[in-house]
C-alpha positions in Angstrom: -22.4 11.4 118.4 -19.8 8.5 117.3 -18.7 10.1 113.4 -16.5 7.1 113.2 -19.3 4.7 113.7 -17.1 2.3 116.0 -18.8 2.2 119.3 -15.5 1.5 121.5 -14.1 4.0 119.8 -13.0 7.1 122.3 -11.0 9.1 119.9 -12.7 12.7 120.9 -11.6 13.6 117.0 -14.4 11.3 115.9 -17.0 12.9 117.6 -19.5 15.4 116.7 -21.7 17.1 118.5 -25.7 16.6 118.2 -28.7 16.3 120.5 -30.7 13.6 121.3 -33.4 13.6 118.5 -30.3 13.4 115.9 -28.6 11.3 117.9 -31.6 8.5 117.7 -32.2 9.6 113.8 -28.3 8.6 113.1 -28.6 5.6 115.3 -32.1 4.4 113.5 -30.7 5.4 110.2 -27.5 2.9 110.4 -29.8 0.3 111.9 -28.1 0.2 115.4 -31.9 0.3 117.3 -33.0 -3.0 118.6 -36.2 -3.9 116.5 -38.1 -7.3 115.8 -36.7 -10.0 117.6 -33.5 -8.0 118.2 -35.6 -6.3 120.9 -35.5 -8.0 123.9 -39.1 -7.4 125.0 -40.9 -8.1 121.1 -43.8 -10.4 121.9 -43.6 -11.5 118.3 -41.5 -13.0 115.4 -42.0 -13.4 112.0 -44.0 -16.6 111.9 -46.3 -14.6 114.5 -46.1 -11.4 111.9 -47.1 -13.6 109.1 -50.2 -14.9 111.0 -51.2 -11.7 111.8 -51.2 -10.8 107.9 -53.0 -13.4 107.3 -55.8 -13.6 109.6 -56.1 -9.1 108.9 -56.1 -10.0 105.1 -58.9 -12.9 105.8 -61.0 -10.0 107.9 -60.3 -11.1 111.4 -61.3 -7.5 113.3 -57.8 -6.3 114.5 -58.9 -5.5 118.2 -59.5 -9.3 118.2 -56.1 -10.2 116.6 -54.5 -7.9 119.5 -56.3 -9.9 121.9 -54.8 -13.2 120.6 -51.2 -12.2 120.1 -51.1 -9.9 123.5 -50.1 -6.9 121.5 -52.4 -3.4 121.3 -55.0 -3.1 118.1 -52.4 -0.2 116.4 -49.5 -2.6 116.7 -52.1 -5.2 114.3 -53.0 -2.2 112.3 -49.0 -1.2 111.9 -48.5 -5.0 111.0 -51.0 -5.2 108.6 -50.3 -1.9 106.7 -46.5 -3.5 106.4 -45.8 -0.1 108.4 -43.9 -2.1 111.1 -41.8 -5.4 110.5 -42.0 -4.9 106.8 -39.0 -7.4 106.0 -41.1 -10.2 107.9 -44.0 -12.0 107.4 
């Protein structure tokens, strides 16, 4: 794991040793994980996000929102719960 948090870094002085699991909690901690429209294959974006708010706030069935916006029911229910994409929308 990078201590120095300079990814071209290959000083072997700035690296520490940790598995996998805290590799991805250190990397998802500093915000270095491509999510939202950072990730390449994200079907959505925050006008999307705040559609999908809207229409689970006005009672549109999630399972049907999923089937408009391409995306699974728990991705809607995520969404609307403000569990996922939380700064959007």
């Amino acid at each position: 794991m990078h201590g120095c948090d300079n990814p071209p870094c290959v000083n072997p002085a700035h690296l520490k040793i940790g598995d996998l699991l805290e590799n991805n909690r250190d990397m998802f901690i500093k915000r270095r994980h491509a999510f939202g429209t950072r990730n390449g294959q994200s079907r959505l974006d925050p006008s999307k996000v705040s559609e999908i708010r809207k229409l689970a706030k006005d009672g549109t069935p999630h399972g049907k929102i999923a089937e408009i916006f391409s995306v699974s029911r728990q991705t809607v229910t995520k969404i609307a719960g403000e569990k996922s994409w939380r700064s959007h929308g």
